[in-house]
Each structure stands twice: as structure tokens, then as C-alpha cells.
C-alpha positions as CSV (number, residue, x, y, z in Angstrom):
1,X,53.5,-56.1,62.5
2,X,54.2,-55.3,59.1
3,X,54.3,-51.5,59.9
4,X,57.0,-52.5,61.9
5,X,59.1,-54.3,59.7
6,X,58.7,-52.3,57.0
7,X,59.8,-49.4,59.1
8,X,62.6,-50.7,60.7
9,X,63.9,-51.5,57.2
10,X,63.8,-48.1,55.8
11,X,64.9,-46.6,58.9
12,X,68.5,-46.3,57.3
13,X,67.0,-44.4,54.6
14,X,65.2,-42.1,56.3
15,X,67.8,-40.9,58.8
16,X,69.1,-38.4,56.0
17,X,66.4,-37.5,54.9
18,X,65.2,-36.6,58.7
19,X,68.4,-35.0,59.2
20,X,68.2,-32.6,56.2
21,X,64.5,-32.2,57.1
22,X,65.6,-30.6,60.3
23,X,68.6,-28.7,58.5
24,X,66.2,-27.5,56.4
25,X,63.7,-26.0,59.4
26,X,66.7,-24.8,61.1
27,X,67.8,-22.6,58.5
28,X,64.3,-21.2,57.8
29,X,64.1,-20.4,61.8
30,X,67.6,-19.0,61.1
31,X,66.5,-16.5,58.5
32,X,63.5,-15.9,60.4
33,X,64.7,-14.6,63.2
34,X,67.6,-12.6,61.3
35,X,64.9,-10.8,60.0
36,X,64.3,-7.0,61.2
37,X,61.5,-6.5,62.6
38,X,59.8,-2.9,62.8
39,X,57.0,-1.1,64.0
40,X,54.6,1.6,62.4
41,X,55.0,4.9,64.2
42,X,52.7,6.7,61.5
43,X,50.1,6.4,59.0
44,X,49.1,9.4,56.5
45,X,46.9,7.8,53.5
46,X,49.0,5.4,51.4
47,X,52.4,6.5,53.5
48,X,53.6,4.3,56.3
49,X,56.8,5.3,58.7
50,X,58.1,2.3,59.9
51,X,61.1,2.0,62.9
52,X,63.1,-0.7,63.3
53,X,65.5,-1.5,66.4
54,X,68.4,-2.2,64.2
55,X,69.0,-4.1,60.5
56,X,67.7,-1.1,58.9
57,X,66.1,-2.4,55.5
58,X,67.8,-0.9,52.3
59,X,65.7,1.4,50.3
60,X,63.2,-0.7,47.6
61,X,62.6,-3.8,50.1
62,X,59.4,-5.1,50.9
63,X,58.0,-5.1,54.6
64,X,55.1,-7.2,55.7
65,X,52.5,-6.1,58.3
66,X,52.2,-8.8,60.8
67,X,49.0,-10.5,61.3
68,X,47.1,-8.7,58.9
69,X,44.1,-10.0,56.4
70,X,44.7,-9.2,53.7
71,X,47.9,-9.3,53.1
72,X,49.7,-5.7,53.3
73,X,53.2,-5.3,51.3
74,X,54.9,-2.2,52.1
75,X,57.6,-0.7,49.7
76,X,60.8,1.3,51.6
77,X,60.9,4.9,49.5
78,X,62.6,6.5,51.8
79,X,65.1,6.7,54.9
80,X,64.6,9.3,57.4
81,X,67.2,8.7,60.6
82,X,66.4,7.6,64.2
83,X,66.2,4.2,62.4
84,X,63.2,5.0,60.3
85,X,61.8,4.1,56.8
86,X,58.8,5.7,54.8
87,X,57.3,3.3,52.8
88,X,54.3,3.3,50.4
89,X,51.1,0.6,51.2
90,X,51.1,-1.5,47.9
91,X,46.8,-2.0,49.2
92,X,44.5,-0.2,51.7
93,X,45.7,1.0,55.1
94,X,42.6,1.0,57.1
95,X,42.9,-0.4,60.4
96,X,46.8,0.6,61.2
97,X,47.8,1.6,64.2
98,X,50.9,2.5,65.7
99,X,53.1,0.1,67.2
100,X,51.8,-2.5,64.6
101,X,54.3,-4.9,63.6
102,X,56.0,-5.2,60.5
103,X,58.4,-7.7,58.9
104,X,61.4,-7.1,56.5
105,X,61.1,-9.8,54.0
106,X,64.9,-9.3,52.7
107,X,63.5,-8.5,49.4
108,X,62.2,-6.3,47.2
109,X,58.3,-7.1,46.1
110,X,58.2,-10.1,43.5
111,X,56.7,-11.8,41.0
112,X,55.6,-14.6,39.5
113,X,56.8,-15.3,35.8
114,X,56.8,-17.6,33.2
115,X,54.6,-19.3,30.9
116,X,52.0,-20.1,33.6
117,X,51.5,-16.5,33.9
118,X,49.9,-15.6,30.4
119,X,46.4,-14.5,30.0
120,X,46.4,-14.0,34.5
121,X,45.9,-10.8,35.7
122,X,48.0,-10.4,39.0
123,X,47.9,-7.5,41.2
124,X,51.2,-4.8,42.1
125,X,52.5,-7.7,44.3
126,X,52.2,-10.5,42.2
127,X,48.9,-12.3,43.4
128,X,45.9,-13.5,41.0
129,X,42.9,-11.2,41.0
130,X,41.1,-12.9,37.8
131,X,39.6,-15.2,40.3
132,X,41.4,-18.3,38.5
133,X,43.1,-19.8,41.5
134,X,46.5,-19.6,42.1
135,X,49.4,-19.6,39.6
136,X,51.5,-22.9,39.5
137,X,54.7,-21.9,39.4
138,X,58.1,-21.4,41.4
139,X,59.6,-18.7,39.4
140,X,59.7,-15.2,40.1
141,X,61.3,-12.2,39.3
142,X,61.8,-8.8,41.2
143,X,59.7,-5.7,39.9
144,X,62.7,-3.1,40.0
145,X,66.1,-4.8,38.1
146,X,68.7,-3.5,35.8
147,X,68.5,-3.3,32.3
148,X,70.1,-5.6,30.4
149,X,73.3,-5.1,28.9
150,X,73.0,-3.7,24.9
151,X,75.5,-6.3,24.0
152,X,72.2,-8.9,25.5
153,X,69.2,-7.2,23.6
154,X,68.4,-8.5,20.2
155,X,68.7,-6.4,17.3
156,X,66.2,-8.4,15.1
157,X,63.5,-6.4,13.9
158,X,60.0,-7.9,14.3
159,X,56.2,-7.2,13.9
160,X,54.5,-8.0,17.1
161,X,51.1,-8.9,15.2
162,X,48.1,-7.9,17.9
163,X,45.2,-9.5,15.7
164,X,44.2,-6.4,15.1
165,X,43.5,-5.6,11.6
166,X,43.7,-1.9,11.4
167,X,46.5,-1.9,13.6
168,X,48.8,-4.4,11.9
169,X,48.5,-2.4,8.9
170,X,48.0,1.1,9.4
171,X,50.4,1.6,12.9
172,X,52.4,-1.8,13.3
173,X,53.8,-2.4,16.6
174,X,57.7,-3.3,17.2
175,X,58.3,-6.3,18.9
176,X,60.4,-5.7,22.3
177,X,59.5,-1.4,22.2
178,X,57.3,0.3,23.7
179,X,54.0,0.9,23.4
180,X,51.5,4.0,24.4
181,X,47.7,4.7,23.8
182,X,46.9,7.9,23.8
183,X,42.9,9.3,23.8
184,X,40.1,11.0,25.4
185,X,37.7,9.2,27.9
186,X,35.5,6.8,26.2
187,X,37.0,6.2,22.9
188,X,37.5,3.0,23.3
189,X,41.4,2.6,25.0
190,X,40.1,0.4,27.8
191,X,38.7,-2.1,24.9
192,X,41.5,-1.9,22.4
193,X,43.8,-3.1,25.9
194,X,41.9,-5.9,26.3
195,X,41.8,-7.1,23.2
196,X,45.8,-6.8,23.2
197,X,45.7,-9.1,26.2
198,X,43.3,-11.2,24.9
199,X,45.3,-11.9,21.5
200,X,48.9,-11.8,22.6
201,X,48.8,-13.8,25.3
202,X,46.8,-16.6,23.4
């Protein structure tokens, strides 16, 4: 009985919320099926051909193979006619077969970012492979983007300090360039990585 009551008093409260619930579904079902879907007509190693009907995805977007475990992100590289994409498996492609679908996600790949994403180790498409569970956070960022305007970069020079003793002093590291390791196999550039990882993101 007090079920009752109690909902018939919030009733007028929940009405919009109900409503923009079912907005809310309505535009995901929407974009859902606005969505291209394709089909593989060839597999060769890591290269997938994919045709779609019509909505031919633009070149850097990210398809989805339906009904797949794992997951399978493929990257469009390439438009050949007739409809047809070449893309590149971002994982393995045992198992495909053509006629497999596949989904256009509207998208290029992305990724998580932010502070929740220091010291993780995430794979090409952005999921956790350090076994830590997944990251908590709603912000992401697209792998391919412009550079930033010059006017936008900072012109501050700064030491990024890596912990690193004979680094710091001997072949300091800018802050904001670019970095390269350079060496033969087994002299330790695997190591020295890590320990860049380990300290910078501490």
C-alpha cells in the first residue's frame, strides 16, 4: 500500500524522465540503424575487403565485425569502387569468412585519455591489456587528429626528468619532443622503456 502511494506521488516526476528515457533509446536505435553495414568479401593476412550496400565509410573509420569474440576493429586504408573498402585487422583474423558482417561505427578507432590512463597499458584500440580491469573514464580521443596550431604549442623549454641518473645528465630529454632509442638486440632498450613508464607516469 505504501508502494502505491509513494508511486502515485512521484508519478509527475517521473513522466519526464520516462519520456527522455525513451528519447534517449530512440535516438540510439536512430543511429543504429543509420549505420552502414558491410560484408567481408575477402580476407588476405591482416587485409580485410569489406562491401557495403550504400553509406560508403570515409577512409580512416573504424568497422566492427559483428558477433565476433574478441572484439575485431577494422581500420578503412583504402577505397577500391563497386562500393568496397580495404581495411587493416587492428587483431587476428582467424575464423573470417566471407559474407561476415561488419559494422561502420561512424568513427575512427579511439581512445581512452586522461589521468586515469597513466601507468595502464592499453592495446592499438584502446582496451586494457595489464590485466587491471577496466579504465574509469569517459574521455577519449581519436588516434589520427591534426596538429595543433604553432600559435597553441608552448614555447617553454623544459627538462622532462626520467629518474634516470645517467640520462638526466649526460643526454637530457626535452619536454613535449620527441624521443628515439636506438641499439642492437639485447642491450638493454626494452628495460630502459620500462623504466621510462615506470617513472614518468608515477
Amino acid at each position: 500500500m505504501f508502494a502505491l502511494r509513494a508511486a502515485s506521488k512521484t508519478d509527475k516526476n517521473l513522466l519526464p524522465f520516462l519520456g527522455q528515457l525513451s528519447r534517449s533509446h530512440a535516438a540510439k536505435a536512430a543511429k543504429a540503424a543509420a549505420a552502414a553495414n558491410g560484408k567481408i568479401v575477402a580476407v588476405i593476412g591482416a587485409v580485410v575487403d569489406v562491401q557495403f550496400d550504400d553509406n560508403l565509410p570515409p577512409i580512416l573509420n573504424a568497422l566492427e565485425v559483428d558477433n565476433r569474440s574478441p572484439r575485431l576493429v577494422l581500420e578503412v586504408a583504402q577505397h577500391l569502387g563497386e562500393n568496397t573498402v580495404r581495411t587493416i585487422a587492428m587483431d587476428g583474423t582467424e575464423g573470417l569468412v566471407r559474407g561476415q558482417k561488419v559494422l561502420d561505427t561512424g568513427y575512427p578507432i579511439r581512445i581512452p585519455v586522461g589521468a586515469e590512463t597513466l601507468g595502464r597499458i592499453i592495446n592499438v584500440i584502446g582496451e586494457p591489456i595489464d590485466e587491471r580491469g577496466p579504465i574509469d573514464t569517459d574521455k577519449t580521443a581519436a588516434i589520427h587528429a591534426e596538429a595543433p596550431e604553432f600559435v597553441q604549442m608552448s614555447v617553454e623549454q623544459e627538462i622532462l626528468v626520467t629518474g634516470i641518473k645517467v640520462v638526466d645528465l649526460l643526454a637530457p630529454y626535452a619536454k613535449g619532443g620527441k624521443i628515439g632509442l636506438f641499439g642492437g638486440a639485447g642491450v638493454g632498450k626494452t628495460v630502459l622503456i620500462m623504466e621510462l613508464i615506470n617513472n614518468v607516469a608515477k
